[in-house]
C-alpha positions in Angstrom: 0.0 0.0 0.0 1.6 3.3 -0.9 1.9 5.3 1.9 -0.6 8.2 1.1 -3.1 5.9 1.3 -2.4 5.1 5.1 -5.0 7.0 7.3 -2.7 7.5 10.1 0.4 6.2 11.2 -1.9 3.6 14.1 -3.5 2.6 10.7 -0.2 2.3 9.2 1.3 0.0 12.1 -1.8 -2.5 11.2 -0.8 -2.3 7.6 2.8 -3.1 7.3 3.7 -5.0 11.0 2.5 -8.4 12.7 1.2 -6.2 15.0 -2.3 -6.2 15.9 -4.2 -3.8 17.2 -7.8 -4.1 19.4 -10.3 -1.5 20.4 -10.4 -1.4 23.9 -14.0 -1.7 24.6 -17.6 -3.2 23.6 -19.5 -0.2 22.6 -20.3 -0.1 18.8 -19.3 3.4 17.7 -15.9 3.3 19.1 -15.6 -0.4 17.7 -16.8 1.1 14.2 -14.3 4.0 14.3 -11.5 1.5 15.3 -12.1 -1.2 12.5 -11.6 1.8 10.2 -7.8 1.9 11.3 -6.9 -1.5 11.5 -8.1 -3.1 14.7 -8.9 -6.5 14.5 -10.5 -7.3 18.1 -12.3 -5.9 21.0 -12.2 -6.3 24.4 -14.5 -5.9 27.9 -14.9 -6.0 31.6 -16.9 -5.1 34.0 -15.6 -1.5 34.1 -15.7 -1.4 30.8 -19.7 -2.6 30.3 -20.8 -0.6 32.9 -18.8 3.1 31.2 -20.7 1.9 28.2 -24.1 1.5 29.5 -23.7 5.0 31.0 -22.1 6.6 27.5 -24.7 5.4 25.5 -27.6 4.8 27.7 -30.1 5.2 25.1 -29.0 2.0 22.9 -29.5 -0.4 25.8 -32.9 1.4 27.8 -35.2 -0.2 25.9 -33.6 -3.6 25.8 -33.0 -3.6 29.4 -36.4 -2.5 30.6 -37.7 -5.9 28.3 -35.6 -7.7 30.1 -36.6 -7.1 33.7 -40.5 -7.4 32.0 -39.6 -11.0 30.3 -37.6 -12.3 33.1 -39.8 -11.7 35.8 -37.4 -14.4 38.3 -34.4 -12.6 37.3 -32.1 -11.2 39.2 -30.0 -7.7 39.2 -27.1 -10.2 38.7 -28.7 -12.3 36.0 -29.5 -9.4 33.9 -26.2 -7.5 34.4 -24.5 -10.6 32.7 -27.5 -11.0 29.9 -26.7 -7.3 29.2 -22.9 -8.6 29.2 -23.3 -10.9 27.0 -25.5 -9.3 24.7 -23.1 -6.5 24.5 -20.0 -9.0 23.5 -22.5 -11.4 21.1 -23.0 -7.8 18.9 -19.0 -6.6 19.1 -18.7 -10.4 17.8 -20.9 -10.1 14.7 -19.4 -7.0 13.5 -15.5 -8.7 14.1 -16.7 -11.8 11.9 -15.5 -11.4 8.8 -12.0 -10.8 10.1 -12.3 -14.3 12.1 -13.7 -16.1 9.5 -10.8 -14.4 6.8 -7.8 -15.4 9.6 -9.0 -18.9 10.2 -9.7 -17.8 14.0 -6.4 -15.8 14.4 -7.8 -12.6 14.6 -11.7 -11.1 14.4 -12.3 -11.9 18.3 -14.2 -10.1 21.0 -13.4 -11.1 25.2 -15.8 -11.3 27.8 -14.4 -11.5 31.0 -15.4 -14.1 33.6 -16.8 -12.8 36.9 -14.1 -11.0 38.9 -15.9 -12.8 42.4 -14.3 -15.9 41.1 -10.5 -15.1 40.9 -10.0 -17.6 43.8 -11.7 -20.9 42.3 -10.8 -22.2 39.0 -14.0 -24.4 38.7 -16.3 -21.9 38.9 -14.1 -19.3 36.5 -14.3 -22.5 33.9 -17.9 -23.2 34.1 -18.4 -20.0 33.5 -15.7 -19.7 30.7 -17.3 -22.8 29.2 -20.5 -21.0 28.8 -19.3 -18.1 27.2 -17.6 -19.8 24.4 -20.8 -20.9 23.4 -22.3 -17.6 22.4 -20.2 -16.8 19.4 -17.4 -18.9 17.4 -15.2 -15.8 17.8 -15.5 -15.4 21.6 -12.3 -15.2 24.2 -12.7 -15.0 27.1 -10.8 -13.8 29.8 -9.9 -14.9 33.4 -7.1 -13.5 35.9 -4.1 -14.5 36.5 -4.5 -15.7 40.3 -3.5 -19.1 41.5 -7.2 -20.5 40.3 -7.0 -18.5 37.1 -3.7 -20.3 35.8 -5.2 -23.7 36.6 -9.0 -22.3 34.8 -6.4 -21.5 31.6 -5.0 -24.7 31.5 -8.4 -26.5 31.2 -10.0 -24.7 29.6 -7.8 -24.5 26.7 -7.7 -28.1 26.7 -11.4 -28.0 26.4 -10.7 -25.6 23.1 -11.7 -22.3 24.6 -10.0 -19.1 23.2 -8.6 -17.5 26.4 -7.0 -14.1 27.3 -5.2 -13.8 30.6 -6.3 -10.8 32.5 -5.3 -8.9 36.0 -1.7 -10.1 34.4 1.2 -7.1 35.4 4.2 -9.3 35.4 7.1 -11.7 33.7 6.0 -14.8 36.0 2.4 -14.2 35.5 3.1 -13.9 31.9 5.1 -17.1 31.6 2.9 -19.3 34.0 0.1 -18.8 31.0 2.5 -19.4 28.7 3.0 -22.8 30.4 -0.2 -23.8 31.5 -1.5 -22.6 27.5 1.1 -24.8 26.5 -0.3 -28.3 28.5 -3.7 -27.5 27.5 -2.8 -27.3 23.6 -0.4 -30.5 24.2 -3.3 -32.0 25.7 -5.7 -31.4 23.0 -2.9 -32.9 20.5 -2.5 -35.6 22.2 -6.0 -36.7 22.2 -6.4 -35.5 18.2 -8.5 -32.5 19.3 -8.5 -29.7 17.1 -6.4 -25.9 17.7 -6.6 -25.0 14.2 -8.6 -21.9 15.3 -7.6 -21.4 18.6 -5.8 -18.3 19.4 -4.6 -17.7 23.2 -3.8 -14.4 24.7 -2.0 -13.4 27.6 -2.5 -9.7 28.4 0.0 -7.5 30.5 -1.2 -4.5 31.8 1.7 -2.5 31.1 0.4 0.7 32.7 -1.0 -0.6 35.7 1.8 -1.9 36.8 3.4 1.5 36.4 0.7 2.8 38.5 1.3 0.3 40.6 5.0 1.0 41.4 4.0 4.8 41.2 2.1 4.1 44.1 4.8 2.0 46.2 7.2 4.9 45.2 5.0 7.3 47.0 3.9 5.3 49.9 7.4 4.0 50.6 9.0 7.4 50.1 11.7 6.1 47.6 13.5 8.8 45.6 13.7 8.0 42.4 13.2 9.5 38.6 9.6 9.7 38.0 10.2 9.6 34.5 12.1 6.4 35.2 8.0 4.6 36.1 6.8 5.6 32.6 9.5 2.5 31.4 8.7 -0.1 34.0 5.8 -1.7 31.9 7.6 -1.5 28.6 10.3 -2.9 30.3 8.2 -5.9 32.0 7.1 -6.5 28.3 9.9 -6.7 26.1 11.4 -9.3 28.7 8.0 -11.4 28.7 8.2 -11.2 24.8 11.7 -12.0 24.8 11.3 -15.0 26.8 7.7 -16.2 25.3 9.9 -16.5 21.9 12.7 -18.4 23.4 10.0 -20.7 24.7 8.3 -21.0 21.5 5.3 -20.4 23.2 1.8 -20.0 21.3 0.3 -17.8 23.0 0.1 -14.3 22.0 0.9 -11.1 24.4 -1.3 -8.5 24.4 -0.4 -5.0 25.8 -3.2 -3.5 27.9 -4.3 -0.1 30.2 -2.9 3.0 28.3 -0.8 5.7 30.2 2.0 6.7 27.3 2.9 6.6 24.2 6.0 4.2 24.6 3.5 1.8 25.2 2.5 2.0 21.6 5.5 3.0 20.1 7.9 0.7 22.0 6.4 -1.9 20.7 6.0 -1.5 16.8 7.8 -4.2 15.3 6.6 -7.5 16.7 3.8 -10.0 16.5 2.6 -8.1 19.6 -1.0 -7.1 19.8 -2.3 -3.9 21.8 -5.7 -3.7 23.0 -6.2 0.4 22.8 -8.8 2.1 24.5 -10.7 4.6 22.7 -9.3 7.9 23.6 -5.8 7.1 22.8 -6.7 5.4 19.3 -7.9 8.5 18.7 -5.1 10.4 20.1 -2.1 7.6 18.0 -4.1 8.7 14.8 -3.7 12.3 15.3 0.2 12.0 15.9 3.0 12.2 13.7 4.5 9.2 15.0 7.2 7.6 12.6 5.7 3.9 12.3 9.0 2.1 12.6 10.6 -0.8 14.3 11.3 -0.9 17.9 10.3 -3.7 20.3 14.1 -5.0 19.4 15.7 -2.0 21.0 15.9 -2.4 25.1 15.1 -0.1 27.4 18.0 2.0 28.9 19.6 -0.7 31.2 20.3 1.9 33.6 16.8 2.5 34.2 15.8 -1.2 34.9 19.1 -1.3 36.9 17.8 1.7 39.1 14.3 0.2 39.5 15.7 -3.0 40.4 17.8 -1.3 43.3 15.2 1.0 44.4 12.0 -1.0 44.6 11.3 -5.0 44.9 7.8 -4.8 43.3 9.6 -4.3 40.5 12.1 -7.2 40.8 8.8 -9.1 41.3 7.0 -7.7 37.9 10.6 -8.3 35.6 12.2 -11.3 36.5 11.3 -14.5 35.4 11.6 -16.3 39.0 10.4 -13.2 40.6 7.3 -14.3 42.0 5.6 -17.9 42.6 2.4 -18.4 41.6 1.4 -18.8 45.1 1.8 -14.8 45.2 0.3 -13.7 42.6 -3.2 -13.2 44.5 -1.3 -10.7 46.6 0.6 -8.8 44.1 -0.4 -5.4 44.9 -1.7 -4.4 41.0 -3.5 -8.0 41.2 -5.3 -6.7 44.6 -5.6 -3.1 43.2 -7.3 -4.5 39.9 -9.3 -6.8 41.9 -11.0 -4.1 44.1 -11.6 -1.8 40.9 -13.5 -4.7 38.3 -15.0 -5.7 41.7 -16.1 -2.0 42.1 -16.8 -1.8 38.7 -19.4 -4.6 38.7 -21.2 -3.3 42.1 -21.7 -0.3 40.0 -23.4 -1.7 36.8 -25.2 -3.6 39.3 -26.4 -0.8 40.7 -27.6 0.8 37.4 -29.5 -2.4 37.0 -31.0 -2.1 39.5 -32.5 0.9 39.2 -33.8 0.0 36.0 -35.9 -3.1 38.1 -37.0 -1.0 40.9 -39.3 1.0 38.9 -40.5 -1.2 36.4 -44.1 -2.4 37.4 
C-alpha cells in the first residue's frame, strides 16, 4: 500500500507489522471508528460494560427494561450478565469477517469471567465454558491468580480461546505461557483440534506502572519519576523476549494505556495492543514515525535503578520473581481486583434501578 493511502500512522502499524491492534471496549461506535484503522478485536470488563451503559444509555434502555418485563425471576445479577453478553455477542458479529478471513487468528471479541471468582478455578471455567458458546469468535478472559492459571490450563484443553487478565508481570506472563502450552499438548495428544484457537496473555503495562507509582510514593523512595513511565515496557519486552525463546503460542497483548512508549515501543513484533478509545484517537492524530522498535531495550540503567530501588519491580521483571502462590497478593493484582470488583457493584447498581421501577 503506498503510503498516502495510510489514514494514520496507528493505521499504518496494522498495515505493514504483525502487530495487531484491538479496540479497547464493547461499545459499537468506538468499535466502528477503530475497524476503520486497523483493529482487528475488541475487548471488555466489568468497568468497561458498565462506562458503556452510562455513554450510550439510550441504545441499551429499551432492551433492558424488556428484560426485567420478560424475566420476571431474574435477578440484578442475571441481567447485568445477559446485558454482558448481549453487549459482546454484537461486538462479535461485526468482528466476523475478520475471524472467519484469519481462520480464527484474529476477528475476536473477550468477555471476562466474573471478577468474584479469581480464587476458584471451577467456577471461573464453568463459566468460561458457557461463554464460548455464544459466538465462534468469543475469548474469554480470566485472571491471573492461583485458580486462574489452573482455569487456563483446562479450559484450553477443552478448546476455549482464552485471554489472561489482571496479568502485570514476567512470572504471571510465563505461567500462562506454560499452563497454554499443557492444555494445547493435551488437546494434540488426544487428536482435538487448535486450528482456530488463538490464546492471549494480556500484560497491563500501565498498571503496573501505577502500581509501582504508588509504592514509590507510599514507601517514600527517591527515584526518577520519568524512570515509572518504562517499567511496563520494560516488563514487556522481557516477557516477549522470553515467550519467543519458549516458542510459546500464545500471543501477548499489551493493555491499560498511560504513554505513548506503550504504543511505540512496541511496533515491530507479532505483539498485539488492545487500545482504548481515547488514545486510538489520540495515535491517529500523531505524527509518530511507524517504525521498528520492540528490538531496541530499554535503557539498562533504568531497569538497573528500579531493580535497586524498589522489589515490586524485581517481582513484575524477572522470570523467577514471583511464585504463583503470590500472585493473589501482588499489589496491582489486589488493586485490579478491588476496581472490576467496584466496577461490577456499580453496573449492578444501574440495573438495578432499572428493576426497581418497572411495574
Amino acid at each position: 500500500m503506498d503510503s498516502k493511502q495510510y489514514k494514520s500512522p496507528l493505521h499504518e502499524m496494522a498495515e505493514t507489522m504483525s502487530n495487531d491492534f484491538w479496540n479497547d471496549s464493547c461499545a459499537i461506535d468506538e468499535l466502528s471508528y477503530a475497524l476503520e484503522y486497523g483493529a482487528v478485536g475488541a475487548t471488555t470488563n466489568p468497568v468497561i460494560v458498565g462506562n458503556v451503559l452510562k455513554q450510550d444509555k439510550a441504545r441499551y434502555d429499551e432492551r433492558i427494561k424488556e428484560m426485567v418485563v420478560t424475566m420476571p425471576e431474574a435477578t440484578e445479577d442475571d441481567i447485568a450478565w445477559k446485558l454482558n453478553e448481549e453487549m459482546a455477542q454484537a461486538g462479535a458479529k461485526m468482528l466476523m469477517p475478520i475471524f472467519e478471513a484469519s481462520n480464527g487468528q484474529k476477528g475476536r471479541i473477550s468477555i471476562q469471567t466474573n471478577t468474584k471468582y479469581y480464587r476458584n478455578w471451577k467456577l471461573l471455567l464453568e463459566q468460561t465454558m458457557h461463554f464460548s458458546t455464544l459466538a465462534p469468535n468469543i475469548q474469554v478472559k480470566m485472571p491471573v491468580t492461583k485458580a486462574g492459571v489452573k482455569a487456563v490450563e483446562e479450559a484450553t484443553y477443552q478448546g476455549v480461546s482464552i485471554n489472561a487478565t489482571v496479568s502485570f508481570t514476567v512470572p504471571q506472563a510465563l505461567a500462562i505461557g506454560a499452563a497454554v502450552e499443557r492444555g494445547l499438548k493435551r488437546r494434540e495428544a488426544e487428536g482435538k483440534d487448535i486450528s482456530q484457537m488463538h490464546p492471549v496473555c494480556t500484560i497491563m503495562v500501565g498498571r503496573i506502572d501505577d502500581w509501582l507509582k504508588e509504592v514509590v510514593k507510599r514507601d517514600g523512595i527517591e527515584v526518577d519519576m520519568e524512570y515509572l513511565d518504562w517499567a511496563g515496557v520494560a516488563v514487556m519486552k522481557n516477557a516477549h523476549r522470553i515467550y519467543n525463546e519458549r516458542g510459546y503460542r500464545t500471543q501477548l497483548l499489551a493493555a491499560a494505556y498511560r504513554n505513548d512508549y506503550q504504543w511505540t515501543e512496541f511496533m515491530g513484533s507479532d505483539l498485539a495492543m488492545t487500545i482504548p478509545h481515547k488514545w486510538i484517537k489520540k495515535f491517529n492524530e500523531s505524527d509518530v514515525k511507524v517504525e521498528p522498535r520492540m528490538q531496541i531495550p530499554v535503557d539498562p540503567q533504568i531497569i538497573e535503578t528500579l531493580a535497586a530501588k524498589i522489589p515490586d519491580f524485581v517481582k513484575a521483571y524477572e522470570a523467577e520473581g514471583m511464585s504463583e502462590e503470590e500472585f493473589d497478593s501482588f499489589g496491582a493484582v489486589n488493586t485490579t481486583l478491588k476496581q472490576f470488583l467496584g466496577g461490577y457493584d456499580e453496573l449492578i447498581s444501574m440495573i438495578r434501578e432499572y428493576m426497581v421501577i418497572i411495574r
